[in-house]
C-alpha positions in Angstrom: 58.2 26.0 52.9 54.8 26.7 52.8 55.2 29.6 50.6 56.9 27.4 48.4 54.3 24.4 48.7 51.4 26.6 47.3 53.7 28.1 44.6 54.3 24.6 43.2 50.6 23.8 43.9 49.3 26.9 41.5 52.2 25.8 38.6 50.4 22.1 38.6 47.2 22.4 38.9 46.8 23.8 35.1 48.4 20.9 34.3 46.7 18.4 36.2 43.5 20.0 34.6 44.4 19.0 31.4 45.0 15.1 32.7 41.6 15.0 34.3 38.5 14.0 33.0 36.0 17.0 32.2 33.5 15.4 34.0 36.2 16.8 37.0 37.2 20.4 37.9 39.7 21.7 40.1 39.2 24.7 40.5 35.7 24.1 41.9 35.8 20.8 43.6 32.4 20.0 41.7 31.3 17.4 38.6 30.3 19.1 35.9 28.0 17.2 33.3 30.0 16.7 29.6 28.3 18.7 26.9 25.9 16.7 24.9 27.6 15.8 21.0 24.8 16.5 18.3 26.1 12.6 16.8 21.9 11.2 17.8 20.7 14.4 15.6 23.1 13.5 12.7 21.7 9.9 13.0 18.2 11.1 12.6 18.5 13.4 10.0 20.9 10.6 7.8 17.9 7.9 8.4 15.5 11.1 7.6 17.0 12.1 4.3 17.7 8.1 3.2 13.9 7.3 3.6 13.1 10.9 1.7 15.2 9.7 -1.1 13.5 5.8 -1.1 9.8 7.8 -1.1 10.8 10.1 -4.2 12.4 7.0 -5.9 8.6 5.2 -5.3 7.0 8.0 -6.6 8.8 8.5 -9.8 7.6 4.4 -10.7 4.5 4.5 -9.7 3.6 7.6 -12.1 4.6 5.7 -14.9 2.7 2.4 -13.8 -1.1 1.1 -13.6 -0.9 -2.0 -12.2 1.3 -2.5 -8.3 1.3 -6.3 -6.5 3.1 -7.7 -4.1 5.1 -11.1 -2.9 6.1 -12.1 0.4 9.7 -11.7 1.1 11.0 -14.4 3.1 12.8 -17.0 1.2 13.8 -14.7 -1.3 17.7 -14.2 -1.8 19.1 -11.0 -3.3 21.0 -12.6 -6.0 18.1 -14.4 -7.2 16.0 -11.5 -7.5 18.9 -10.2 -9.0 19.0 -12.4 -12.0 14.8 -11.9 -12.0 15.5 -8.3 -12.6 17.0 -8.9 -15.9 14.0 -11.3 -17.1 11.2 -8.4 -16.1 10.1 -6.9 -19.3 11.4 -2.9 -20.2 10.1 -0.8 -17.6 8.9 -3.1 -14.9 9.9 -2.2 -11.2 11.2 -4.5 -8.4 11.9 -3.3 -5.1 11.5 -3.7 -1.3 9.6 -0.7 0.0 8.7 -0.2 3.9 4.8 -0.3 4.4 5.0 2.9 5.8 6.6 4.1 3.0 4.1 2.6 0.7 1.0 3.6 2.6 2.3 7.4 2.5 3.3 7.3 -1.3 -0.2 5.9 -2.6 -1.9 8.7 -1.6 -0.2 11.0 -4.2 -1.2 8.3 -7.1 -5.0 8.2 -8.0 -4.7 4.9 -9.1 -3.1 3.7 -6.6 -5.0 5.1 -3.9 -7.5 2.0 -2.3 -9.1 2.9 0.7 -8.2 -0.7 2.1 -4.5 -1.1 1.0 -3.5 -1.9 4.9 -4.8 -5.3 4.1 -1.2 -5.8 1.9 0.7 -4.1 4.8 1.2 -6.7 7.2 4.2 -8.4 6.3 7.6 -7.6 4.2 6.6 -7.6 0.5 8.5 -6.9 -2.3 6.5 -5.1 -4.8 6.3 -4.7 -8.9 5.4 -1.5 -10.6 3.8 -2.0 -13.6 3.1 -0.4 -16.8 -0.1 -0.8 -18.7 1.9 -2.5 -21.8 3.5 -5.3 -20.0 1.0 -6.6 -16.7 0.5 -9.6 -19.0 4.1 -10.7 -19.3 5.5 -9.6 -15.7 2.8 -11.7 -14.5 4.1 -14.2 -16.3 7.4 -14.1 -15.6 7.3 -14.1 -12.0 4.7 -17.3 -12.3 7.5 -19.0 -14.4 10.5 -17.8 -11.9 8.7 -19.3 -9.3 8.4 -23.0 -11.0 11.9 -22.8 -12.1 13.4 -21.7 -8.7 10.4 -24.4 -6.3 9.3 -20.8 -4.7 6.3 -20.9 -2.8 5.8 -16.9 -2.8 2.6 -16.0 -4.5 1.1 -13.3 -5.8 -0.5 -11.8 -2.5 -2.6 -8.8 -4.0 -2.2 -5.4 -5.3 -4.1 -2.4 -6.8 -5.5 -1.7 -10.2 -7.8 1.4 -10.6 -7.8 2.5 -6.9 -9.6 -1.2 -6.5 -8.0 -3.6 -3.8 -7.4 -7.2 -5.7 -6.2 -10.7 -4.6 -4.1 -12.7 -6.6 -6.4 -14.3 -8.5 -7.3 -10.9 -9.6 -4.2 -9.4 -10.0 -4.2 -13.1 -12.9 -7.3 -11.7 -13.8 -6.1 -8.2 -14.9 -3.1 -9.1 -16.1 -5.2 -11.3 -19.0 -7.1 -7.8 -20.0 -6.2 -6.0 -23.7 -4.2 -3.5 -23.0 -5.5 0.1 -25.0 -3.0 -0.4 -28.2 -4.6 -4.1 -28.6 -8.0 -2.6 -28.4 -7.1 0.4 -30.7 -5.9 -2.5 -33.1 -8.9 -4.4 -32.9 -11.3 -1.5 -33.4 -9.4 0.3 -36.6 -9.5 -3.4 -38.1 -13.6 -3.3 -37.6 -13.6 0.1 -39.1 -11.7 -1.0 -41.8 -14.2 -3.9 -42.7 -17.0 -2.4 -41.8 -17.3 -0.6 -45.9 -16.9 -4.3 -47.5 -19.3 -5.6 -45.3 -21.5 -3.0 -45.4 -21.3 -3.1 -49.2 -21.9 -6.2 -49.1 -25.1 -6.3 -47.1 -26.3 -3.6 -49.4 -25.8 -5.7 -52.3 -27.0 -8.4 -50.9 -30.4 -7.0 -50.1 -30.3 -5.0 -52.8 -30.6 -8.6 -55.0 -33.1 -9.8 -52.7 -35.5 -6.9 -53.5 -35.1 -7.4 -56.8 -35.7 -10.7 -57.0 -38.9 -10.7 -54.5 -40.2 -8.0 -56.9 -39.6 -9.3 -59.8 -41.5 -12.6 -58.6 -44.5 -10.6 -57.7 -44.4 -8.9 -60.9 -44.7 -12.2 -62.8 -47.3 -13.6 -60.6 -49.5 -10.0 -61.0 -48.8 -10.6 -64.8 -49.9 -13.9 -64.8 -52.9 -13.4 -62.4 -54.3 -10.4 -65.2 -53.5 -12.9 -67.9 -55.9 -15.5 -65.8 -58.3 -13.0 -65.3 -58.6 -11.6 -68.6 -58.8 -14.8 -70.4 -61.7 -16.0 -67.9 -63.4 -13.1 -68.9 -63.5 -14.0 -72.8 -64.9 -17.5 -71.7 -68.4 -17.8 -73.2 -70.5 -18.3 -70.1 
């Protein structure tokens, strides 16, 4: 019977193995720890690669912008910004970007690169990136957005030249000629500058004239004077 009792014993127990948790064993009475899954790694290197992906999409706008500022986030939906999206003029950028994220892609971007940016890093911005051509008009539109939709979300700051501005000097920047209005307004100087120059000339050219021909009529008439004096009996 016992023979036969540790027979059935040895047929089970491969079995019962199989049914037990791995954590148990058997054949050797002990726990054994369960082999650590690699799922926390696979985490880390998903969040890794989504943040690498978010930094090399901030880099690619703010190459092809001069002007960055920034808005508090709270109180502002999706959707809305959604529809503000489609008012921004061509080529201006909205997003939400991590501070972190911000503070590491700035220092790749000259002009982007204030020494004191941390100031704007405090809270949960969303941020516009801004080429040369249009600071006036996203300035703009944002101010009008915010008087249509009763926001309260001013402009907080931003960077312009590698300088650290307020609001009221992101306004003040966004009020500056851009380099094609200046171009404009220095080829239309150059191209009046012959008229008026000719003009001057001519001008001066006359007064001349007429100042010497004046003095030559008053030397005339001072000989003539002179001359007939002369012939006076004395």
């Amino acid at each position: 019977m016992r023979a036969a009792s540790l027979c059935s014993l040895t047929l089970l127990a491969p079995l019962a193995q199989g049914l037990l948790p791995a954590s148990l064993s058997l054949s050797s009475g002990r726990t054994t720890t369960p082999a650590r899954t690699s799922q926390p790694s696979m985490a880390g290197a998903l969040a890794l690669a989504k943040k690498t992906k978010v930094l090399e999409s901030v880099h690619e706008v703010m190459a092809e912008s001069q002007l960055m500022f920034c808005v508090r986030s709270e109180g502002l939906q999706v959707n809305q910004l959604n529809e503000l999206r489609q008012k921004l003029p061509d080529g201006v950028v909205l997003k939400c970007v991590k501070n972190t994220l911000i503070n590491l892609a700035v220092r790749e971007h000259e002009q982007f690169n204030a020494p004191n940016i941390e100031e704007l890093l405090q809270y949960s911005n969303y941020w516009f990136f801004v080429p040369e051509t249009q600071m006036r008009e996203s300035v703009k539109v944002w101010n009008d957005w915010l008087k249509e939709n009763k926001k309260e979300n001013e402009i907080m700051g931003g960077v312009f030249g590698a300088e650290l501005l307020d609001g009221n000097g992101i306004e003040a920047v966004s009020k500056l000629p851009t380099k094609q209005e200046l171009m404009g307004k220095t080829a239309s100087l150059l191209k009046c500058l012959p008229t008026k120059l000719a003009r001057s000339l001519k001008e001066a050219g006359a007064v001349r004239i007429a100042r010497g021909m004046k003095e030559a009529r008053g030397s005339k008439m001072a000989r003539a004077v002179k001359a007939a004096s002369e012939k006076l009996p004395p």
